[in-house]
N, C-alpha and C positions, 0 to 999 in steps of 0.2 A: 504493500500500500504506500508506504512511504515513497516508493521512486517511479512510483503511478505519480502521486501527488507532485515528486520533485518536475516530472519530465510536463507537466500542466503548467507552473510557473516560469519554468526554463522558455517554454512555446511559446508563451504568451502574447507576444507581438505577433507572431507567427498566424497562432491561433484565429485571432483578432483580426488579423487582413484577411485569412482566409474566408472567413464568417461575414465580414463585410461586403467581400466578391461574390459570396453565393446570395445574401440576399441582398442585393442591389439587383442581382440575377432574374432571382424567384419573386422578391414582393416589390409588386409596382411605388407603393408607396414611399418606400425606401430607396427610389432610382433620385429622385428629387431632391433627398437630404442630406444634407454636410456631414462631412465624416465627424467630427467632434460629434454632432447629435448622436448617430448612429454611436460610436462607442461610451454616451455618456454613462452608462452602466455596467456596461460589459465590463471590463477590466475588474470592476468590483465583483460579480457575478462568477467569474473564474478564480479567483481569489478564495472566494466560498465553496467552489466547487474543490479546490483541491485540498483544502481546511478539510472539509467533511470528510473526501475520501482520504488522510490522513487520519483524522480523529479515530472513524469509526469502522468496524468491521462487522457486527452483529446486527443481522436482520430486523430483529427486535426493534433495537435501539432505534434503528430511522424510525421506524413507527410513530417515532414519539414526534410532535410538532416541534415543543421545545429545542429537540437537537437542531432546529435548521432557524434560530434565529436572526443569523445573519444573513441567510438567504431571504427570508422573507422581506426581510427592511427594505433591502434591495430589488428584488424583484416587486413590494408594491410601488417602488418608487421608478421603477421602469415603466408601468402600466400608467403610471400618474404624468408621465414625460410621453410616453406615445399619443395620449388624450390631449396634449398640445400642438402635436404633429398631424400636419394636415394629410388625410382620407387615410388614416390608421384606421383598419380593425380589429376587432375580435381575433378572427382568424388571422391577419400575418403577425399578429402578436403571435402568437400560438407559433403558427411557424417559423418566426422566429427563434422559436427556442425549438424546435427541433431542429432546423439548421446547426444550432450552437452543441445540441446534442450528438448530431453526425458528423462536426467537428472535431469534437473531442472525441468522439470514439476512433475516428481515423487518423487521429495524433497518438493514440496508445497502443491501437492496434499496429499502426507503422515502425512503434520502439517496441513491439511484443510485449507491452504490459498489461495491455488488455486481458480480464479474467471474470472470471462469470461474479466473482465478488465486486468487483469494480462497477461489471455493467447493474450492481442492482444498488447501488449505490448511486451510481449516474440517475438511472430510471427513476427512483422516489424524489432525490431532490430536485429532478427535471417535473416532477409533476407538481409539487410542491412551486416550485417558480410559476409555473405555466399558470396555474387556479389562482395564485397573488395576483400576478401581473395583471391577469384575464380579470378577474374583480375588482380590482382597482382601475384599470381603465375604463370599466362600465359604469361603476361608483364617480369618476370625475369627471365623466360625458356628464352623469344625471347634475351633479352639482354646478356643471357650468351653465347647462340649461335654466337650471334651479336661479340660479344666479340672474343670467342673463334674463329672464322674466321678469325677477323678482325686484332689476334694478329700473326694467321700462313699463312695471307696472307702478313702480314708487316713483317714476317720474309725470305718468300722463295723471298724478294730481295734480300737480302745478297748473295748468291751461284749464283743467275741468274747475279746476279751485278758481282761477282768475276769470272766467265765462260765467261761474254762479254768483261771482261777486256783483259784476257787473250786469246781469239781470235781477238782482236781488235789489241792488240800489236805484232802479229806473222808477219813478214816479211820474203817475198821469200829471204831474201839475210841472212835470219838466217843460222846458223849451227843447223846442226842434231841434235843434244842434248840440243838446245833448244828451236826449233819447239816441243822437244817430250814432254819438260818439260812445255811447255805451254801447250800443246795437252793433258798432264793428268791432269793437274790443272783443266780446262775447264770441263773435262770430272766427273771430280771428284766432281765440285760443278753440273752440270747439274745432278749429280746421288743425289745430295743430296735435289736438288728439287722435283724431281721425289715421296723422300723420305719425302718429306712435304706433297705433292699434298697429298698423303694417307691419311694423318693426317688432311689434307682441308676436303676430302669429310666425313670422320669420324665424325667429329664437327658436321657436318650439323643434326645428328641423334643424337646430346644429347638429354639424357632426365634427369627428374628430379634429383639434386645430383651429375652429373655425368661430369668431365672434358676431357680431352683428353683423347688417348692411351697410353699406352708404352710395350715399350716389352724389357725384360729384359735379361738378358745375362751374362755372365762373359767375362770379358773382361779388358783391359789396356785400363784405362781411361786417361791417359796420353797422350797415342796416339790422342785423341782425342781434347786435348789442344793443344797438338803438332799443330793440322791443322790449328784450329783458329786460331793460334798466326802466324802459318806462315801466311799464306790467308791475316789477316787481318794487315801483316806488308809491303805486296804490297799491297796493296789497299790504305791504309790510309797514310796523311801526318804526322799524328803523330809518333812516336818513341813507338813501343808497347815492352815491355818487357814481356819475363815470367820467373818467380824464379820459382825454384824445385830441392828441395834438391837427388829427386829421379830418379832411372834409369825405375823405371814401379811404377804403380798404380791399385794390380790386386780386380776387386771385381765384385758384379752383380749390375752392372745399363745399364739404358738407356742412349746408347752411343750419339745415334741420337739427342734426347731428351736433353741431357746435354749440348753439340757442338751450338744448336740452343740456348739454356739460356745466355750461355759465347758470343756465339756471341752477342746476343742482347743487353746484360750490356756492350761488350767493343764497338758495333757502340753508345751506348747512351754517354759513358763516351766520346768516340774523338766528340760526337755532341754537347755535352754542355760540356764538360771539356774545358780546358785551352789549348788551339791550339798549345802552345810553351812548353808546357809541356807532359810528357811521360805517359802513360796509364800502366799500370803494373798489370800484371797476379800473383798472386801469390800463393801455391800451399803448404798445408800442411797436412799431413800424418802421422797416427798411424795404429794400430792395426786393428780399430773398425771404423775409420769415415778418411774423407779428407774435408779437407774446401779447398776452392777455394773462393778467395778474387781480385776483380775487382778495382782500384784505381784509379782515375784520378785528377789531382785539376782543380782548379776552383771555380763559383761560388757553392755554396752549394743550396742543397732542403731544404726549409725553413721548422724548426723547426714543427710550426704545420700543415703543408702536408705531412709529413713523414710516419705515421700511414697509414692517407688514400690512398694514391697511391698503399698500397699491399692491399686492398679491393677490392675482385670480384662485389658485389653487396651492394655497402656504402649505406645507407639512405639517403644520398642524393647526389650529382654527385659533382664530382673534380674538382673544381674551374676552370672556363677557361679560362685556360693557354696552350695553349699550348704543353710547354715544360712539366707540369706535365702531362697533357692527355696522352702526347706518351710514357713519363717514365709509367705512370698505365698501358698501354697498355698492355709491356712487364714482368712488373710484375707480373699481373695474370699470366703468363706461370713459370716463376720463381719460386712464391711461389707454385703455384701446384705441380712442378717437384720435389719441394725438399723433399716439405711432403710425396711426392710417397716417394719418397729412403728413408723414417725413419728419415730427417732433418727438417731443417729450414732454411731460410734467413735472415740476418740481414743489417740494414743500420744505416753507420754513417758518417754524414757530416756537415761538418763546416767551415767555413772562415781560419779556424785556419790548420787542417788536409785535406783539402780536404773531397773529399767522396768515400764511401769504400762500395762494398757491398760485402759481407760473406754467400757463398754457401755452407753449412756442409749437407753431404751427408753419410748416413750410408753404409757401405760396403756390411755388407750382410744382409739388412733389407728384400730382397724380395727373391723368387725363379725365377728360368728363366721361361721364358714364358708372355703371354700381357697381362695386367690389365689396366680397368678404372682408371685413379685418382678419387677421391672424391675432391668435393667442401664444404669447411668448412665456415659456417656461423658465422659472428662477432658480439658481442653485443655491438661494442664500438660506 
C-alpha cells in the first residue's frame, strides 16, 4: 500500500495532465474552461486519495464515512465550484471522476501496483466523492436559484411600494397637473415591475454558472439615476442627495439592471444608515468607466463580514444577522451587475466615514443585445 500511495504522489502532475486531456476530450463543458479551474480541486482530491490508500487496508474500515473526511471536504467543495461553471452537470461531474478513476488505475497498473486491495479502496472513496460532489452541486444550483429569486422578488417592492404611494396620495380635490404627475409616477414604477417579473420567471431556469439576464443598450445612464433619486426622495424620510458633475452619461449598459442595484444600496443605506443623516448618490465620469458611489453614515459593517456579504455561494453561511442577511441578499445582484459591464464593487465602512459603496461600470465593455451574467466562484 505504501508504494501504491508513494507512486500517486510521485504522478501527480503526470496524473493531472493526463485527467485534464481526457476530459476536455469526453465533457463538452470542460472544453471551455481554464486549466487552473479544471484543477482547482484535483491536486487536493489525489492527495486524499493516496492518504487513504496509505492509511487503510481493511474492508470494514472504509465503511465507515468518518474515515474519508478529507475527501468529502473536498469533493463537496468541487461540486460547489462546478455549480459556478457554466453548462456543468450532474453527469460530467460524475464523469469526471470516473475519468480521474481510470487515471489512476492506469498509473498503478502501468508500475504493477495495482491489487485487488487497492482497487476496493479506489472504488469506495470514488463513490464516496462522486455522491458529495453530485449533492453538492444540486444543493448550490437550488440555493443560487433560491437566491436569485429571492433577491428580484425583494426588489420589485420598491416600484410596487412607490406606485401604491402615489395612488394612495391622489385626491379628487387635486389639480390636473398633479393627479397627472402622480398618475405617471405610479404608472412608471408599475412598468418597472412588470420589468422585474421577467427577470423572476428567468431565474427560475438557471443552470449551472449562470446569473440573471440583461440586455444591453446604449443609453443615458443618468436618466436613470435621475429616477431613483427622484422616486426614492418621496418615499423616504431621509434627505437623499445626488452629485453629478454631468448633463448625460452616454454608454451601453443595463438601464433596468442598474436602477434596480442603486435602488437597493440607497433602501439599505436609509434602512441601517443614520435616520438624521443624508444618503448621497454620487456620480463620476470619464472617458472609459463611471462609478456611482452610494453613502450613508451610521453604524458601519463590521470589518470581518465585509468580504463575505458579496459571496454568492460562501463555504459557509453569513452569520445570523439579520441586517447582514438582507445586505448579502442585495449584493449578489450588485456584484453580478457590475462584472457584466467590465467592473466591480467596492465597500468601505467605518465608524469614522461612514459606509460607501463604489459601483465602477465600464462604458463600452459589452455590445447591445441580452446576455447571461456569469457566476464567479471565490476561494476565500
Amino acid at each position: 500500500m505504501q508504494k501504491a500511495s508513494e507512486i500517486l504522489r510521485n504522478c501527480g502532475p503526470e496524473i493531472i495532465e493526463n485527467w485534464e486531456s481526457k476530459v476536455k476530450e469526453e465533457i463538452p463543458a470542460a472544453y471551455n474552461s481554464s486549466n487552473l479551474a479544471l484543477r482547482n480541486q484535483l491536486p487536493k482530491l489525489l492527495e486524499d486519495f493516496a492518504d487513504i490508500i496509505e492509511r487503510y487496508t481493511d474492508k470494514q474500515e472504509l465503511q465507515h464515512e468518518e474515515k474519508f473526511e478529507e475527501i468529502i471536504k473536498n469533493s463537496l467543495e468541487h461540486g460547489r465550484h462546478r455549480a459556478t461553471s457554466s453548462h456543468y452537470t450532474v453527469t460530467q461531474i460524475l464523469k469526471e471522476y470516473i475519468i480521474f478513476h481510470r487515471v489512476l488505475t492506469e498509473t498503478l497498473v502501468n508500475n504493477s501496483l495495482y491489487t485487488t486491495e487497492v482497487g476496493i479502496i479506489l472504488k469506495y472513496t470514488l463513490e464516496t466523492s462522486m455522491l458529495n460532489s453530485a449533492g453538492s452541486f444540486t444543493e448550490s444550483l437550488q440555493d443560487m436559484r433560491e437566491k436569485l429569486i429571492g433577491t428580484l422578488a425583494h426588489d420589485i417592492r420598491n416600484p410596487i411600494t412607490a406606485a401604491y404611494f402615489a395612488l394612495d396620495i391622489i385626491s379628487p380635490t387635486d389639480n390636473a397637473e398633479r393627479i397627472m404627475k402622480l398618475k405617471k409616477m405610479g404608472l412608471g414604477s408599475l412598468r418597472k415591475s412588470l420589468e422585474m417579473l421577467e427577470g423572476l420567471l428567468d431565474a427560475i431556469t438557471v443552470k449551472a454558472g449562470e446569473g440573471i439576464s440583461l440586455n444591453f443598450s446604449e443609453i443615458d445612464i443618468l436618466k436613470e439615476l435621475k429616477w431613483v433619486y427622484k422616486e426614492a426622495s418621496e418615499i423616504y424620510s431621509n434627505e437623499i442627495i445626488l452629485e453629478t458633475g454631468k448633463d448625460k452619461i452616454i454608454g451601453i449598459f443595463d438601464g433596468t439592471a442598474i436602477r434596480r442595484v442603486i435602488e437597493n444600496l440607497v433602501t439599505n443605506a436609509v434602512k441601517y444608515g443614520s435616520r438624521n443623516s443624508p444618503v448621497r448618490i454620487l456620480v463620476e465620469s470619464n472617458n472609459d468607466e463611471v462609478i456611482i458611489k452610494i453613502h450613508n453614515e451610521g453604524k458601519p459593517i463590521p470589518v470581518e463580514d465585509q468580504d463575505e456579504i458579496f459571496e454568492f455561494l460562501s463555504r459557509g453561511a453569513v452569520k445570523s444577522d439579520s441586517t447582514l442577511e438582507s445586505w448579502g441578499m442585495g449584493l449578489t445582484l450588485v456584484k453580478s451587475v457590475a462584472r457584466a459591464h467590465g467592473g466591480n464593487v467596492q465597500l468601505e465602512s467605518n465608524e469614522v466615514n461612514g459606509t460607501t459603496f463604489s459601483l465602477l461600470l465600464k462604458k463600452y465593455a459589452n455590445k447591445p443585445g441580452k446576455v447571461r451574467t456569469e457566476l464567479n466562484y471565490s476561494e476565500n
